[in-house]
VOGU-3710 file (C-alpha; in Angstrom, 3 decimals, decimal comma):
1> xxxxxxxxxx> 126,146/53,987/181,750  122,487/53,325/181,702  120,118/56,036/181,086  116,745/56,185/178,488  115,887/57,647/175,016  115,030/61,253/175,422  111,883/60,336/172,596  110,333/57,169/173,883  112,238/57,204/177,286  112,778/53,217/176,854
11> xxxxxxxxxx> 116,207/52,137/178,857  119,175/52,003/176,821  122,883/52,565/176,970  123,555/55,840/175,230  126,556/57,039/173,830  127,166/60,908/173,218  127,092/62,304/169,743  129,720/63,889/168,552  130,464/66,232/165,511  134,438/66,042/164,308
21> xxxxxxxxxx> 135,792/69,358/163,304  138,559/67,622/161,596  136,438/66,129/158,614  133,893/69,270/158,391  134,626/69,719/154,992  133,654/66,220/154,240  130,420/66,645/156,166  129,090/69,450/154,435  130,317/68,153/150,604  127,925/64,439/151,636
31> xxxxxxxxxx> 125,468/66,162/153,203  124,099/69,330/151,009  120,881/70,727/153,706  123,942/71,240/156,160  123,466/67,614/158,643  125,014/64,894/159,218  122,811/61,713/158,673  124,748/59,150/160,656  126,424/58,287/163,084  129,773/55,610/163,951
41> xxxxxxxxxx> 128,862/53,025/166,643  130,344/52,390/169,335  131,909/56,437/169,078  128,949/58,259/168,418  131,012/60,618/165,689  128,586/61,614/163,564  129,024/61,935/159,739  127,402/62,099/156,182  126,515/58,568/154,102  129,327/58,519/151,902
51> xxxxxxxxxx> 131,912/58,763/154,697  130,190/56,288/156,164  129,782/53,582/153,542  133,434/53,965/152,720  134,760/53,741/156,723  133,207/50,475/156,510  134,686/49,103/153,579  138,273/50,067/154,787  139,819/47,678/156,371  142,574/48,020/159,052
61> xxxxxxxxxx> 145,793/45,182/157,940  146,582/44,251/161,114  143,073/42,974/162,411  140,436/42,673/159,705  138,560/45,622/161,265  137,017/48,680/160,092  138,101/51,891/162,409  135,987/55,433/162,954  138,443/57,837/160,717  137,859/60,464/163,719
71> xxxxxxxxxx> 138,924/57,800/166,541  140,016/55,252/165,560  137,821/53,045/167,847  136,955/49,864/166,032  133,219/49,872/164,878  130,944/47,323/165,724  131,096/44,373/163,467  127,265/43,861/162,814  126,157/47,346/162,724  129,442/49,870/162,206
81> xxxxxxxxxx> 126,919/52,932/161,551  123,532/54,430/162,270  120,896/56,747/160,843  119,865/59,392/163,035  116,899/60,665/163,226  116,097/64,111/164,165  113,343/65,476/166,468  112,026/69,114/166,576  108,922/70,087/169,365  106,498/72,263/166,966
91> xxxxxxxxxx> 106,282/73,751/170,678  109,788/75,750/170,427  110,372/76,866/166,992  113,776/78,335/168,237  115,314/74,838/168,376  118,043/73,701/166,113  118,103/69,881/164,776  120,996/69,341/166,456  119,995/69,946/170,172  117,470/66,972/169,966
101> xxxxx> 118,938/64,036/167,927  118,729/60,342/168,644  120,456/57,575/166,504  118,263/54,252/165,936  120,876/51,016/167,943
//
């Protein structure tokens, strides 16, 4: 699915972000101002450092691979996670982080 960076509007293939209820407790213990700081790729679940870091090192027996621990989805072999980066218009001070964020492929 083809579509464009909602910051720089270059063409890209996005994938949806996604916050896991399941590991929420995790979340907020990594990340202490309340956000997650990355995110799993190919999934798009998002999640603190620490989660991350340790995802990667896990691998699955059967294949090698490391897995997102929300999906299961195998993560990409040369870049498993992303830091996000998030964007707030000084126009709208009503926004919340999380209705703007973009992760950096």
């Amino acid at each position: 699915m083809a579509s464009s960076c909602p910051l720089c509007r270059t063409p890209s293939s996005l994938v949806p972000l996604q916050l896991a209820p399941l590991n929420g407790h995790r979340l907020v213990c990594d990340n202490v101002p309340g956000l997650p700081g990355y995110v799993f790729n190919p999934c798009g679940h998002m999640t603190g450092a620490t989660l991350a870091a340790e995802a990667v090192a896990l691998r699955v027996q059967s294949s090698g691979k490391s897995i997102c621990p929300f999906c299961a989805k195998t993560l990409d072999s040369l870049r498993p996670y992303s830091k996000l980066y998030f964007y707030i218009d000084d126009d709208d001070d009503h926004q919340h982080p999380m209705d703007t964020v973009g992760a950096i492929a």
